[in-house]
Every structure is written in C-alpha cells, then in structure tokens.
N, C-alpha and C positions, 0 to 999 in steps of 0.2 A: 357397823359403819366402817372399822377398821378394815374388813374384808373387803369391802364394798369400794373404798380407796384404792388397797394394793390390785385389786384386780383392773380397775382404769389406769393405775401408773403402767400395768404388764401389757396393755393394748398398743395394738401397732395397729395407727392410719396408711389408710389405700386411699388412692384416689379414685372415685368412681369413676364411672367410662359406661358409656353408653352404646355402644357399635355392639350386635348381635354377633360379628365374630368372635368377640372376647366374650362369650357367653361363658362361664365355670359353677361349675356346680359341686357341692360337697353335705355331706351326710354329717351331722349335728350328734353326740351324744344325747341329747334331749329327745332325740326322735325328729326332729326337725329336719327337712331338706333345705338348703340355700341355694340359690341361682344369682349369683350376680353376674353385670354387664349389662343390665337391660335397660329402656329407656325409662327415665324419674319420671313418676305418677301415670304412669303406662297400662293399662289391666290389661292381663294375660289369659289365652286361656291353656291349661294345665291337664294333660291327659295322661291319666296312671294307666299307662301301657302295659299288656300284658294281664288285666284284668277285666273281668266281662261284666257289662252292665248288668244287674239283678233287682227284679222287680218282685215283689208278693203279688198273689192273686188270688183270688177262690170260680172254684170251674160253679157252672149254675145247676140246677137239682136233675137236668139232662146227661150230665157228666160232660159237658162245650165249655170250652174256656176259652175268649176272647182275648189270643196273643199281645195283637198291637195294634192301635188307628190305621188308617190312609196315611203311610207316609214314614211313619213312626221306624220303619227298617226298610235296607235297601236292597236290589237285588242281589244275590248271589250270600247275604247275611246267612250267618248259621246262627240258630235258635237251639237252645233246649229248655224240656218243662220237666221238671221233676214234680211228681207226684207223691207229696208227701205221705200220704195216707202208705200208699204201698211202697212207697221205697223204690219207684219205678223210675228212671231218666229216660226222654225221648228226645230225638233231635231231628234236625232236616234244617237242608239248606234253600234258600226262598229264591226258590227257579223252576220255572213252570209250575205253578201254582194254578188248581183249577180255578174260575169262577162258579160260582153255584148260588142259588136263594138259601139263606139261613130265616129259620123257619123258626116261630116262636116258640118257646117253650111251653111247654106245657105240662112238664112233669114225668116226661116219659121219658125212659134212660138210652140215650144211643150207644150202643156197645161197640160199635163201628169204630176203631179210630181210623178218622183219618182228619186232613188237613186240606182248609181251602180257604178261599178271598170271596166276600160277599164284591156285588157290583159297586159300593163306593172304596173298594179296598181294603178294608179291611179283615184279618188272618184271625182262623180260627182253627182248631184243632177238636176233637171230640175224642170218647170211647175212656174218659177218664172217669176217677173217684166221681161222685154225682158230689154237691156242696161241700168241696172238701177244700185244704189248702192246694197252691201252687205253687212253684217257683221259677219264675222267669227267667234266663241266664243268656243276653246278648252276648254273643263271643265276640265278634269280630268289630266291633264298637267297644273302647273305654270313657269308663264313668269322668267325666270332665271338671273342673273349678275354673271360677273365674277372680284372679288373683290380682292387684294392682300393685305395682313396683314402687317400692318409697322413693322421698328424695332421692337417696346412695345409688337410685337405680339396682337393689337387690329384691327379690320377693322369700319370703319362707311359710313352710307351710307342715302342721305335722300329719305325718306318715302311717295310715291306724295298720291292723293287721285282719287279714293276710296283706306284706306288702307288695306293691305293684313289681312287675320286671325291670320298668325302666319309668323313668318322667321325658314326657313329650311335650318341648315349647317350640314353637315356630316351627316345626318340620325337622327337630333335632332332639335329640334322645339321650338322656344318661342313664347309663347303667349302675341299676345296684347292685344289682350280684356280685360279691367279691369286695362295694365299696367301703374301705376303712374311715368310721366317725371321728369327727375333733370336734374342737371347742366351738364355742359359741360366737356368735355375728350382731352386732349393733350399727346402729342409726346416730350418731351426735351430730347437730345443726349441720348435717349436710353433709356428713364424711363416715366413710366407713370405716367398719374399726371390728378389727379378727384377732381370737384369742391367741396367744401365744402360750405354747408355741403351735405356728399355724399350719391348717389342716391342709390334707393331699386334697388341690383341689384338681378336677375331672372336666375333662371337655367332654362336648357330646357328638357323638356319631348321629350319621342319617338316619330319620326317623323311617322313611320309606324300607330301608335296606334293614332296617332293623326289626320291625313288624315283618317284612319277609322271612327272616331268618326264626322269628320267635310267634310262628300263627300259634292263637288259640285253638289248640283241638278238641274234638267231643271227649266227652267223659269216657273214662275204660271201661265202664257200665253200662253207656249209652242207647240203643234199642235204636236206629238211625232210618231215616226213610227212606221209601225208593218211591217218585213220584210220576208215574207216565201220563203221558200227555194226554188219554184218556180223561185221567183224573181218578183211577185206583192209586191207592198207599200201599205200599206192604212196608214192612216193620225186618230189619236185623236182627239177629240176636245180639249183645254183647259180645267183642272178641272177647275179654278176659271173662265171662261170668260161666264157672263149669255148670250154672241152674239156669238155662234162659228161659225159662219156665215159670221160674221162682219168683217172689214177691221181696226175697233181698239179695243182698249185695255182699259176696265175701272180697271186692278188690279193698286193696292194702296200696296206699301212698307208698312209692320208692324209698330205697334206703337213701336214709339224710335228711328225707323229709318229714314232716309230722302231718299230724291231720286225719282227714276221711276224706275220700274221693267222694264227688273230684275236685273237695277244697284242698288239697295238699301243699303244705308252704314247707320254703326250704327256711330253716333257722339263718338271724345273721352271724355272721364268725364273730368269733368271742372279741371281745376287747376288752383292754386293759382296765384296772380301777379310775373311777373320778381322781384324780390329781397326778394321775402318773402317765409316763408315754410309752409309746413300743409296741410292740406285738404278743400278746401272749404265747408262752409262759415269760416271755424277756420284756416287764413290767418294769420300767425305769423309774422313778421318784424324783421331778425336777429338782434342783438346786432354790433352795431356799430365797428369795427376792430380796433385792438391796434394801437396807435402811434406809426408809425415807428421809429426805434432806433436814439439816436440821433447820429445826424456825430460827429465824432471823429476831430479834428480839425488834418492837417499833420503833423508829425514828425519834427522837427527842430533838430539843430544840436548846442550845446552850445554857447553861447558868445563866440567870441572870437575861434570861428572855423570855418572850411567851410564845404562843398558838402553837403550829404543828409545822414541821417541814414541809418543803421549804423556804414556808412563808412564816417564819420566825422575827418578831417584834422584841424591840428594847426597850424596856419599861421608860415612859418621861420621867425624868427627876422633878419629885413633888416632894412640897414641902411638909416635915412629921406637927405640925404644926402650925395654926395662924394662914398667912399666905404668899408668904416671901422664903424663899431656901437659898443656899448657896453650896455650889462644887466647883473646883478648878479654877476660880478665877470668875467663875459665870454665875448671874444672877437670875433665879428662875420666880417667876409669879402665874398665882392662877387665879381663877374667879374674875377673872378681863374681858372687858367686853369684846366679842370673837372679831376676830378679823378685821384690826384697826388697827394703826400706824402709833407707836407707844414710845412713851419717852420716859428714861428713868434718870432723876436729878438725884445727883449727890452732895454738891457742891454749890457754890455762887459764880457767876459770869461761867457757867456753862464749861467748862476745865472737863470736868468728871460723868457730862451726859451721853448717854447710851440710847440708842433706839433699834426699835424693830420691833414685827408686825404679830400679832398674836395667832394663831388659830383657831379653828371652827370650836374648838370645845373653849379658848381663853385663855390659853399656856401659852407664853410667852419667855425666853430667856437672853437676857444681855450679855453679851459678850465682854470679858477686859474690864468687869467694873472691877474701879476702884476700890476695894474695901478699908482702906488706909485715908479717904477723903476726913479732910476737917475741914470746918465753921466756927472761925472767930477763937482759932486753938484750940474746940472740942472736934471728938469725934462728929461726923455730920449723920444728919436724918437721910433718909430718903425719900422720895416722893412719885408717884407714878402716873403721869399725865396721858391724855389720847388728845389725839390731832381733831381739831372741828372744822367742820364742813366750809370754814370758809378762811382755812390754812392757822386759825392761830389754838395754842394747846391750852387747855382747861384737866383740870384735877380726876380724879377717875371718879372721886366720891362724888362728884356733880353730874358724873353720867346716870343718864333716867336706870332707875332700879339697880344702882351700884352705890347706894350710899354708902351700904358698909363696908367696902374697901377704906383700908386703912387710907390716913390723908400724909400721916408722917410716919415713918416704922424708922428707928435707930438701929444703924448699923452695929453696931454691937451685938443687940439683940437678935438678929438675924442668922438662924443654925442653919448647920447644913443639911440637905435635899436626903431623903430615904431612896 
C-alpha cells in the first residue's frame, strides 16, 4: 500500500489534448507502446510496420496450395511460401498473374511449380511438399489492431517479439529503433498522469516516406519468380545460398541481430535497472522521495462542547437533580411543556417574576432571578406557571400529563445546574 501511495504522490498530470498533431509516442519498460494526443474513446487502427502478415497453411495431397481469396492481396503485393517440409522459401510479386482452370484434385502430385489465379481470383501456387505445412508471409501488408483511445485520449498496447520497425496511426509512424523506455502512463478520472521522471517522448514521421525508406524485402534465401505473360514460372536461385540446389539454408542473420532467416530481429539497447535513470553503463539511482506530509491530527470541538467542527454545541445547563438548577444568576427548568410562554413566581405582587418561552424539548431558563426573594420574612418558594389559551396562567402541575412537575420547589433547595 505504502508503495502504491508514494508512486501517486511522484505522478505528474498532463492535460490531454486531442489534435493528431500533438500525436507522441514513447516505449514503456513494461513492454508497452503509449500514443497519446489522440481523440477520448476514439478506435484506432494500429499497423506494426515493418512486419509481414503470416498466415499457416497446409498445400493438398497434389502438392497446390491455395495462397489467398479474391481480393485477399493487391496488385503488385509480394508473397512468400516457405515450405516447411524442405526448408524451401519462394516468392513472387502478383503482376501478371495467369488465369487458368484449377482442376480438382485427385491425388496426383504436380511437380510443376508454378503460380496462377483461377477465374474467380483466386492465387494458387503448386510443385510443393504434397500435405505438408506452409507458411504464408505478406510482405508489403502489416498485421493491424483495432485500439480505442481512453478518456486521456491516450491508447497502449504491448509489443510481442519479433518487434515491428515502427507503429503506424493515421498515416504517421514512430520509430523504434534506437527508442529509449521509461516509466509507466495512467488514466485517473479523466487526466493523465506519467511517471516521473518522464519519458523521451517521440513524434512521428510520414508513414508513406517511411515504408519507402523501410520496404519489406524477400528473404536472403528466397527462390523468387519470373512470370511471363504467357504464363510460364521459372524460379531464381537464392542470391546468398552457395546450394541452390539444396533442401537447406546455410544464411545467417546480420551482425547485431539474432535469429534465423529471414526472422532476424535486431535486439533493443540495453537499458537501465527498474528504479534507476540514464543510459547504460551511467545507471543513476533517483534521490529517495519526500516524506509524506504529516497527519493532521482531527478537529475537536472545545471543552466543554459537543459534535464535530465546525458545528460544535454547548451543552444546556441541566439540572444534577430534581428539575430546577441554578448558574450565574439564571434559573434553568426542564420537563415543561415545550414551547409555551412560562412564568416563574418567587415572590408576592409579582416583584420577583421572570418569564420566557421554553423549547421543543421543555428547557426553559429565567434570567435575573432573584435568589435572595422572601415571603412574609422566609426564604420564598418558587412556582412555575404556563400562559392558557385564553391569556390567564395556571400552575404547570395542572398541565395535561405534567402533574408531576413540582407545584412549589424552595429556593434554598435549589442546586446548581451540571
């Protein structure tokens, strides 16, 4: 949980922005690509440039293998089929393509290679393994996603391997070769938020200029067609294969790369450990993160009050006892019937009386009483009257369901309020 805090305290919001010229893109430690700029809740489509669509197939017991539909590639597409059985790659580019009747099989091996288009268009190839595997490899077509853009307007997506040359959105390209990873990218209600410290992020170049610059070519192994308008094939040999003959393959991927032709992937440049910055070997270790703030301890509400800030109450003065108190001069009673005009007697000919109205609950308290009244030389009683509906006061103990309100309480006896 602790981690999971300091890494939201170390985030820094961006405002998203949606205009495709602020498209930036940047390479994730996780393997993740990020594209922000792009328009909230948007789907994309996502083309890993630089890689050729690959299909499995198996040829049928003639040794004919049905390429692709009507439709399925376009003119001038390069194709290749490897032949797994023998370790063989062929290629050709789909221009001038005979048509011919493809004739059903029956079991009989066509030794022939060659390549044509039955009359609904469809491309077919023979003179392979009879029911063996295949492998289809579109060069000039990349494998595509359909990605939709969150709120922030960013998308991400991860990267398997081999990975592509570049990512193509809109007609715009980022390159990976060469790009340096950082931290991570989030989503909170609607804001984006990049780890710090934040990454190199990359604009993208034309995608057109850039598939120029980076066509897919046949494999160094290749075996490549020559197709005349007749409609014979003849077959290349391999420029690098010293066996064009042979049923294998001694090419070797380039230095730097790894692999087998003609999967050959270039490794990405090393980068630094998870928690540190820089370039390798000059691996930096950020500075340790501030202490979090300290807690505030919660709000209290005075002595001698209740509830919670800053709606803080001062306790009524109620009496420890009975139902009459006294503080400061002031006489306080409870158990009164609520919200009635109240008169408290201390005295004779009225000297000493006190009124006012009680409350929703029956507290009431008199101001300025007399505690020093006397009757006839004694200390006096007191008595607490309510006003009747037709202006004249009667005794509280006569009010309906208040008999037991005291009818005289002597001042004396009367303590002070808690």
């Amino acid at each position: 949980m602790l981690k999971k805090l300091l890494f939201i305290l170390t985030l820094i919001a961006l405002t998203p922005t949606s205009a495709l010229a602020q498209m930036q893109g940047y390479l994730g430690t996780d393997g993740y690509f990020h594209i922000k700029g792009l328009q909230a809740n948007t789907k994309y489509t996502i083309d890993l440039g630089g890689m050729p669509i690959i299909k499995a197939a198996n040829s049928n017991s003639c040794g004919i293998l049905r390429i692709a539909a009507s439709g399925t590639i376009k003119q001038s597409d390069r194709i290749e089929i490897k032949d797994e059985k023998l370790n063989l790659t062929y290629g050709f580019t789909n221009t001038n393509i005979p048509i011919k009747e493809t004739a059903k099989c029956d079991g009989t091996i066509k030794a022939e290679r060659e390549i044509w288009n039955d009359d609904k268009g469809t491309t077919y190839i023979s003179g392979l393994s009879p029911s063996s595997a295949q492998t289809i490899r579109l060069l000039t077509s990349a494998p595509t996603r359909n990605i939709r853009a969150n709120i922030c307007g960013f998308l991400s997506f991860k990267l398997g391997e081999p990975r592509p040359g570049a990512i193509i959105i809109e007609n715009q390209a980022f390159v990976l070769s060469g790009l340096q990873s950082g931290g991570g990218i989030a989503c909170r209600k609607g804001k984006l938020f990049v780890a710090y410290p934040a990454p190199v992020l990359v604009a993208a170049v034309s995608a057109v200029t850039w598939r120029s610059q980076n066509p897919i070519s046949f494999s160094s192994n290749t075996r490549i067609a020559s197709i005349s308008g007749g409609g014979g094939t003849s077959w290349s040999p391999p420029p690098s294969n010293p066996n064009p003959g042979g049923g294998g393959s001694s090419a070797t991927c380039p230095t730097g790369t790894t692999g087998t032709p003609p999967d050959c992937v270039t490794p990405p440049p090393p980068t630094c450990p998870t928690g540190t910055t820089g370039t390798p070997p000059n691996c930096v270790a950020p500075p340790p993160p501030p202490p979090p703030p300290p807690v505030e301890p919660p709000a209290t509400c005075p002595t001698g009050t209740t509830g919670t800030p800053p709606n803080c109450v001062t306790p009524k003065p109620t009496p420890v006892s009975g139902r009459m108190c006294k503080y400061a001069g002031t006489l306080v009673a409870i158990g009164l019937p609520p919200n009635k005009e109240l008169l408290a007697v201390a005295s004779e000919h009225g000297r000493n009386d006190r009124y006012a109205t009680s409350d929703s609950g029956g507290w009431v308290q008199f101001d300025n009483f007399n505690y020093n009244a006397t009757y006839e030389g004694d200390p006096a009683s007191v008595v607490v009257q309510y006003k009747k509906d037709n202006g004249n006061w009667e005794n509280v103990d006569n009010y309906p369901g208040y008999s037991g309100f005291p009818n005289f309480v002597y001042i004396p006896s009367i303590g002070p309020c808690k």
